[in-house]
BAKOL-330562 format. One record per residue: residue in three letters; residue number from 1; x, y, z of N, C-alpha, C in turn. Coordinates in nm, 2 decimals. Example, Ala and Ser with C-alpha at 12.3 -4.5 7.8 and 13.67 -1.06 7.14 Angstrom:
# residues 2
<atom res="ALA" n="1" n_x="1.32" n_y="-0.57" n_z="0.78" ca_x="1.23" ca_y="-0.45" ca_z="0.78" c_x="1.32" c_y="-0.33" c_z="0.78"/>
<atom res="SER" n="2" n_x="1.28" n_y="-0.22" n_z="0.71" ca_x="1.37" ca_y="-0.11" ca_z="0.71" c_x="1.29" c_y="0.00" c_z="0.79"/>
# end
This chain:
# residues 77
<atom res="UNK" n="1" n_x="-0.21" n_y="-0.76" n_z="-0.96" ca_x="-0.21" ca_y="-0.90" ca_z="-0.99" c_x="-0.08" c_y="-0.97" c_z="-0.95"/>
<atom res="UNK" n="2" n_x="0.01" n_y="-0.91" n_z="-0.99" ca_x="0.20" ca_y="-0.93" ca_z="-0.91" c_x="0.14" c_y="-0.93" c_z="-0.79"/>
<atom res="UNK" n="3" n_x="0.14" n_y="-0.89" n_z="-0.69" ca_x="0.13" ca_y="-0.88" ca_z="-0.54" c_x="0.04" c_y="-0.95" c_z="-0.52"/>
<atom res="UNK" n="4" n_x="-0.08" n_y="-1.04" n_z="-0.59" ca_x="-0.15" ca_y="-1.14" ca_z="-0.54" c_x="-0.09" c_y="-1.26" c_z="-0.54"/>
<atom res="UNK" n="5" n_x="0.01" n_y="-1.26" n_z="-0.66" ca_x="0.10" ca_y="-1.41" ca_z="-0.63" c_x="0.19" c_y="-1.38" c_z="-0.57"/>
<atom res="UNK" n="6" n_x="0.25" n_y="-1.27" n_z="-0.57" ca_x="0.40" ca_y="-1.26" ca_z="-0.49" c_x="0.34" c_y="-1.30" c_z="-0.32"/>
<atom res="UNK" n="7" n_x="0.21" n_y="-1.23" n_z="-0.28" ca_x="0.24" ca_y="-1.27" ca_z="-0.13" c_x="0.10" c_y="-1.40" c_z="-0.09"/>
<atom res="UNK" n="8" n_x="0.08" n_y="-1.46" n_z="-0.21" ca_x="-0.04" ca_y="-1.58" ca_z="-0.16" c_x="0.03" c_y="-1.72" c_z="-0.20"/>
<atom res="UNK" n="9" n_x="0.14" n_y="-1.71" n_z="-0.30" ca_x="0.18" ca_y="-1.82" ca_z="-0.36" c_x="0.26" c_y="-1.89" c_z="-0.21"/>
<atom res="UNK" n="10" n_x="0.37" n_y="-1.83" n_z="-0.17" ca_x="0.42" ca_y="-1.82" ca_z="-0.09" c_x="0.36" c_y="-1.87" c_z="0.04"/>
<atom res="UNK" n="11" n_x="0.22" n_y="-1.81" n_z="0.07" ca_x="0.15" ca_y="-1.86" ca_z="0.19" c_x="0.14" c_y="-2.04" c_z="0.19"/>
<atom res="UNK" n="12" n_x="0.06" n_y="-2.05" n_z="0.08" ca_x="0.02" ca_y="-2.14" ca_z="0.06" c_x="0.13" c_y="-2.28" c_z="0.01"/>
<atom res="UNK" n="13" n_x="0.23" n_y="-2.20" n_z="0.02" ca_x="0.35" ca_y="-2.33" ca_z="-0.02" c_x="0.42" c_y="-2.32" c_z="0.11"/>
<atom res="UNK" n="14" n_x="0.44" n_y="-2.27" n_z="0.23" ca_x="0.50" ca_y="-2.24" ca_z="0.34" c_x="0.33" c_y="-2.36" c_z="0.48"/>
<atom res="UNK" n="15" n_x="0.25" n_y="-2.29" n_z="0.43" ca_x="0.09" ca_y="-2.38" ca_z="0.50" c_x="0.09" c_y="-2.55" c_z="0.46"/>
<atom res="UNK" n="16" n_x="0.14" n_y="-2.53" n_z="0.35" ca_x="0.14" ca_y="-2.68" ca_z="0.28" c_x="0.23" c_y="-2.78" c_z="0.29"/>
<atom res="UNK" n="17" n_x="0.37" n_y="-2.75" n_z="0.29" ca_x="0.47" ca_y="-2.79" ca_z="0.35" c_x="0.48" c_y="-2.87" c_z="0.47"/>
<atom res="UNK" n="18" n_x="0.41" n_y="-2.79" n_z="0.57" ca_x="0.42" ca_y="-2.83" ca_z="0.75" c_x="0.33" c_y="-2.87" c_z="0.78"/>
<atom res="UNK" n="19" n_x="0.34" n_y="-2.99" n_z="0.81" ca_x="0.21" ca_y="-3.08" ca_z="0.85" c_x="0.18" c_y="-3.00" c_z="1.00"/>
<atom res="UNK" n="20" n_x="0.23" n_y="-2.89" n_z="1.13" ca_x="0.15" ca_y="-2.89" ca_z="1.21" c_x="0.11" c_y="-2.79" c_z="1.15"/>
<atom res="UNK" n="21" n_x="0.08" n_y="-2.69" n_z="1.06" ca_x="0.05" ca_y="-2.57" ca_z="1.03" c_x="-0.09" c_y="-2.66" c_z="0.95"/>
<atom res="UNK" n="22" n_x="-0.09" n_y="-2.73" n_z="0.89" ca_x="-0.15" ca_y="-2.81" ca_z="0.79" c_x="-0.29" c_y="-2.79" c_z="0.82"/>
<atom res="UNK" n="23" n_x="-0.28" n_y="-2.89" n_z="0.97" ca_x="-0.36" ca_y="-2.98" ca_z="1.02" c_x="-0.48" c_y="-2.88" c_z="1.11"/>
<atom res="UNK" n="24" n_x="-0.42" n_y="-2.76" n_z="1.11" ca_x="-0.50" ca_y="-2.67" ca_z="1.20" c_x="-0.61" c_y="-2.60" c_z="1.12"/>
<atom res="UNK" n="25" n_x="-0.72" n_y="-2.64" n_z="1.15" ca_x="-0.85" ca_y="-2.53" ca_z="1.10" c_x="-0.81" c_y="-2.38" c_z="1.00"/>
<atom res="UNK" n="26" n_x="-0.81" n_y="-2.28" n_z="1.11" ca_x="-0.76" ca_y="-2.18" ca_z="1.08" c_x="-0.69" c_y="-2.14" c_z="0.93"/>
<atom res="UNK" n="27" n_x="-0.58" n_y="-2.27" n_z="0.91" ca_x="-0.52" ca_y="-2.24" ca_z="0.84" c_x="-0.54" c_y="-2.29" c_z="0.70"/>
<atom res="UNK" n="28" n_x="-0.61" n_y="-2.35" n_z="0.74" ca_x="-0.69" ca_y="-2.47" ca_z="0.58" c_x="-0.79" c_y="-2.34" c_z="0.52"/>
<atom res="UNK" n="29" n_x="-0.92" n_y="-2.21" n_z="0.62" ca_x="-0.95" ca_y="-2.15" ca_z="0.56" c_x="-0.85" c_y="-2.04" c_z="0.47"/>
<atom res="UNK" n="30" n_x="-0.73" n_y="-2.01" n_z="0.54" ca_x="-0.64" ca_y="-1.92" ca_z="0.51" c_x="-0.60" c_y="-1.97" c_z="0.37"/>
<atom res="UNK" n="31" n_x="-0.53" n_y="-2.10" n_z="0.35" ca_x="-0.49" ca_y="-2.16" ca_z="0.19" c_x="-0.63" c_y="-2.13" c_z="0.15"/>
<atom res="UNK" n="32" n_x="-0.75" n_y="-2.17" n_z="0.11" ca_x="-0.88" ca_y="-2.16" ca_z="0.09" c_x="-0.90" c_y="-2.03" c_z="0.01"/>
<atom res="UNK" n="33" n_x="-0.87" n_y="-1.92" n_z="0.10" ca_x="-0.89" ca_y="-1.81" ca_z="0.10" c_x="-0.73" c_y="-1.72" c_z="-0.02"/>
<atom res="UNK" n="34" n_x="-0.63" n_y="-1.75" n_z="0.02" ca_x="-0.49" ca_y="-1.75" ca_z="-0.09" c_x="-0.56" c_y="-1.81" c_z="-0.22"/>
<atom res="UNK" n="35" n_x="-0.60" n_y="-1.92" n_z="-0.20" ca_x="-0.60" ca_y="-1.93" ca_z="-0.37" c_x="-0.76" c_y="-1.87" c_z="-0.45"/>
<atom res="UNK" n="36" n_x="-0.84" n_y="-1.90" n_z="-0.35" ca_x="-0.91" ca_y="-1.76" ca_z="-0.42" c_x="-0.88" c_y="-1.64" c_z="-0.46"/>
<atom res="UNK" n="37" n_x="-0.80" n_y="-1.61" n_z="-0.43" ca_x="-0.74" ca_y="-1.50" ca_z="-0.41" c_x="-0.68" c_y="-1.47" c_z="-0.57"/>
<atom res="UNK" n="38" n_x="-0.58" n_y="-1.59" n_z="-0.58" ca_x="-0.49" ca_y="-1.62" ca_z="-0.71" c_x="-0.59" c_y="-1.65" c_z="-0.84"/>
<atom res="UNK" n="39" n_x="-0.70" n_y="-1.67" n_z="-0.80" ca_x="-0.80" ca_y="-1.71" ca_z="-0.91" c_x="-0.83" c_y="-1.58" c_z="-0.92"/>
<atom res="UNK" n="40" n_x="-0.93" n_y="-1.49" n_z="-0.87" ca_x="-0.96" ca_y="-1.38" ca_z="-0.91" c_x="-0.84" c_y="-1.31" c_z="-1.00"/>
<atom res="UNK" n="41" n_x="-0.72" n_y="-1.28" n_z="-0.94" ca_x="-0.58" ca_y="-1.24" ca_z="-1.00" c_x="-0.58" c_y="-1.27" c_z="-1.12"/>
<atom res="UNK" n="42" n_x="-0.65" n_y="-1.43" n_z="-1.15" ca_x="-0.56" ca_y="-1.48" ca_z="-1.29" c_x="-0.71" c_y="-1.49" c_z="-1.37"/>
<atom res="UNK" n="43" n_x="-0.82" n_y="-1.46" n_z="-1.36" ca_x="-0.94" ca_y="-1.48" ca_z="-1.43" c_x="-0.99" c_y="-1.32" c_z="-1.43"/>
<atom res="UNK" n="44" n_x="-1.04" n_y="-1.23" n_z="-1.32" ca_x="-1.10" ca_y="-1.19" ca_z="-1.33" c_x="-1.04" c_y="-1.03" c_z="-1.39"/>
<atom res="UNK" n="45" n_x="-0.94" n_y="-1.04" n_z="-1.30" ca_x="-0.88" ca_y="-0.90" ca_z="-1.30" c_x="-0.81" c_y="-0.87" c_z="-1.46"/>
<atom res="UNK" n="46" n_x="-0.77" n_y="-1.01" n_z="-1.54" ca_x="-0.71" ca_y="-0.91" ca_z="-1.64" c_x="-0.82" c_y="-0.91" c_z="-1.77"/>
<atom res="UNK" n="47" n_x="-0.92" n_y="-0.98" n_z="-1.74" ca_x="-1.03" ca_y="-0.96" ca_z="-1.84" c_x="-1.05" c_y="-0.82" c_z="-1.81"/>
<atom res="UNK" n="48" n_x="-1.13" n_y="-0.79" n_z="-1.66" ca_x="-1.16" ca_y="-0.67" ca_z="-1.65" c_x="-1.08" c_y="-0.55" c_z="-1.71"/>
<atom res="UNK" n="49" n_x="-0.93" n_y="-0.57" n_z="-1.70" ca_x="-0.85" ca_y="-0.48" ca_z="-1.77" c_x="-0.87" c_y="-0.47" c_z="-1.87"/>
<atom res="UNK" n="50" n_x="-0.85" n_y="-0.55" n_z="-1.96" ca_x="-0.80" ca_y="-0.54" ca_z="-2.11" c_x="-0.95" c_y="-0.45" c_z="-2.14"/>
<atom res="UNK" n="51" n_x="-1.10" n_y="-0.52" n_z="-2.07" ca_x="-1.22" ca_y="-0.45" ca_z="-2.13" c_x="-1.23" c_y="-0.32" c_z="-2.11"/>
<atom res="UNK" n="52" n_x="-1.17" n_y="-0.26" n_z="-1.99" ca_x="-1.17" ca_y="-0.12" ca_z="-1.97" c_x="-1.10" c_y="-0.06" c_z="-2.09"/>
<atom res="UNK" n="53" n_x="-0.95" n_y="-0.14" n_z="-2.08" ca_x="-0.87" ca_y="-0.03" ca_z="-2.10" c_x="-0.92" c_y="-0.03" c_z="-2.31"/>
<atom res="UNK" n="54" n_x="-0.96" n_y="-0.14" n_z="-2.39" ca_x="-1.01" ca_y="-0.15" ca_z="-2.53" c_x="-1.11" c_y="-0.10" c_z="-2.52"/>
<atom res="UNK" n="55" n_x="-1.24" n_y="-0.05" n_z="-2.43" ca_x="-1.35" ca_y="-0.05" ca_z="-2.45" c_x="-1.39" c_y="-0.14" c_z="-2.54"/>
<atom res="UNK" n="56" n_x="-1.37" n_y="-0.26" n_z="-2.52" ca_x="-1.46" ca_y="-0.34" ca_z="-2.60" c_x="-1.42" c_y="-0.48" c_z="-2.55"/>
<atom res="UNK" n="57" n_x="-1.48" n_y="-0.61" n_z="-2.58" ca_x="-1.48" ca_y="-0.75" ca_z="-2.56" c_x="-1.41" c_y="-0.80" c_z="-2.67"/>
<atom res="UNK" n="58" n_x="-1.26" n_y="-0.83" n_z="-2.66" ca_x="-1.16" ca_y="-0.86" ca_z="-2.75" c_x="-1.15" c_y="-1.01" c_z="-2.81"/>
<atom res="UNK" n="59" n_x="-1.17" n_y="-1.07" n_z="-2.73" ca_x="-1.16" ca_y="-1.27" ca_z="-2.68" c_x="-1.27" c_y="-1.34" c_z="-2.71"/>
<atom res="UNK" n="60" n_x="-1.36" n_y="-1.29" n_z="-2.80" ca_x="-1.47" ca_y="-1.38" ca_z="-2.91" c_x="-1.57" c_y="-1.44" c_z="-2.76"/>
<atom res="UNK" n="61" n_x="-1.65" n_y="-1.52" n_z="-2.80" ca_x="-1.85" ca_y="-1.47" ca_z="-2.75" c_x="-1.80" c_y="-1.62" c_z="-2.70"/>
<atom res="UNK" n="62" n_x="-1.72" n_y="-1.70" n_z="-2.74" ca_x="-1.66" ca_y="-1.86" ca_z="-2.64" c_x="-1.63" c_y="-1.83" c_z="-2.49"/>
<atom res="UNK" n="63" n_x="-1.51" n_y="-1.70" n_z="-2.51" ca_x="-1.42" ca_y="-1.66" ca_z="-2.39" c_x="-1.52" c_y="-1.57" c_z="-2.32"/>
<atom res="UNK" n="64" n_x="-1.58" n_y="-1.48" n_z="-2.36" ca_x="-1.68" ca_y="-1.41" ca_z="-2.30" c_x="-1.75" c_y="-1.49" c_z="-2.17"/>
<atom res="UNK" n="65" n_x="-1.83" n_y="-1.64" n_z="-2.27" ca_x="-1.93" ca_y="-1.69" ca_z="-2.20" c_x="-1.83" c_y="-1.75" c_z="-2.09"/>
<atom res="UNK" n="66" n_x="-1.73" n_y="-1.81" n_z="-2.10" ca_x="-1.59" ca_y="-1.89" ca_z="-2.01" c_x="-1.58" c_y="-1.81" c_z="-1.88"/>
<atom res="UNK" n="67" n_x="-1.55" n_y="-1.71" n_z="-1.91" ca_x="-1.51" ca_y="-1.58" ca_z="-1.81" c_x="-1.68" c_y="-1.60" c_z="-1.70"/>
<atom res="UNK" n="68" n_x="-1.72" n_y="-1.53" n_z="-1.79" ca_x="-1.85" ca_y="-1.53" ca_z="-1.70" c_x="-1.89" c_y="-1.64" c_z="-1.62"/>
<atom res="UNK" n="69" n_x="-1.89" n_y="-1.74" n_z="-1.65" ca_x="-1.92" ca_y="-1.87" ca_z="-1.58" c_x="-1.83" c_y="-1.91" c_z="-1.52"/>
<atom res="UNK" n="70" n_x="-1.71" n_y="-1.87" n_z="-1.49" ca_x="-1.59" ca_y="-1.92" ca_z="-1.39" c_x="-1.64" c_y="-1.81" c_z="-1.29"/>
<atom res="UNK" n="71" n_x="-1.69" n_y="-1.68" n_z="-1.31" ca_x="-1.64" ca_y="-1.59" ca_z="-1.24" c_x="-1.82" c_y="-1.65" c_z="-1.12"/>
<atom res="UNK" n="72" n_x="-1.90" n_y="-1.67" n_z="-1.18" ca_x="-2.00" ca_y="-1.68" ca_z="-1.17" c_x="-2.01" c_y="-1.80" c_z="-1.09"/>
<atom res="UNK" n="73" n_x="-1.91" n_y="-1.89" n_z="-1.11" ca_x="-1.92" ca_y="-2.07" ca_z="-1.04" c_x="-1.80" c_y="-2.04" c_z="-0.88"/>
<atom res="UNK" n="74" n_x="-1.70" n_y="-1.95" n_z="-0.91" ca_x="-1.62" ca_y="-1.96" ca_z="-0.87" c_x="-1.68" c_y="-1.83" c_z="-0.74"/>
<atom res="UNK" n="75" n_x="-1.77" n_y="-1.76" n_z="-0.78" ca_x="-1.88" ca_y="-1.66" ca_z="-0.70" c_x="-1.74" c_y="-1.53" c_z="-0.66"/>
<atom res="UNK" n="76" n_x="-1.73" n_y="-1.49" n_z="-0.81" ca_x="-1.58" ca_y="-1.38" ca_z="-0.79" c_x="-1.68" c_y="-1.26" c_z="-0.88"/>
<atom res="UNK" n="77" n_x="-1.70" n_y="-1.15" n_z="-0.74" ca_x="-1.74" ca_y="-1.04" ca_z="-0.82" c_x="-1.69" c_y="-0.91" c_z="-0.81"/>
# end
């Protein structure tokens, strides 16, 4: 999860900065694709952890349904 922001935050603030890097196709999927990236990192992956590593659903049947539907809207599987 460190190494998804350490090397996407950075992309995406270096793409965004420079208007010629900006403006180019390519590079709009690339940000696109970074912060998907940062979303799985910051939704999917530490749910998944905590549920492995407790065997069990910690964060009450609110957070459950929350999780699921971001992961679900955001099409992160």
């Amino acid at each position: 999860m460190a190494l998804t922001l350490l090397f996407n935050a950075p992309l995406i603030i270096i793409i965004g900065n420079r208007a010629e890097l900006r403006t180019k196709r390519p590079n709009v999927y690339v940000i696109y694709l970074a912060v998907a990236d940062i979303l799985v990192g910051c939704i999917t992956m530490p749910a998944e952890i905590l549920f492995v590593v407790l065997g069990e659903w910690v964060f009450g049947n609110g957070i459950c349904k929350l999780t699921v539907y971001l992961e679900v809207k955001l099409n992160v599987q």
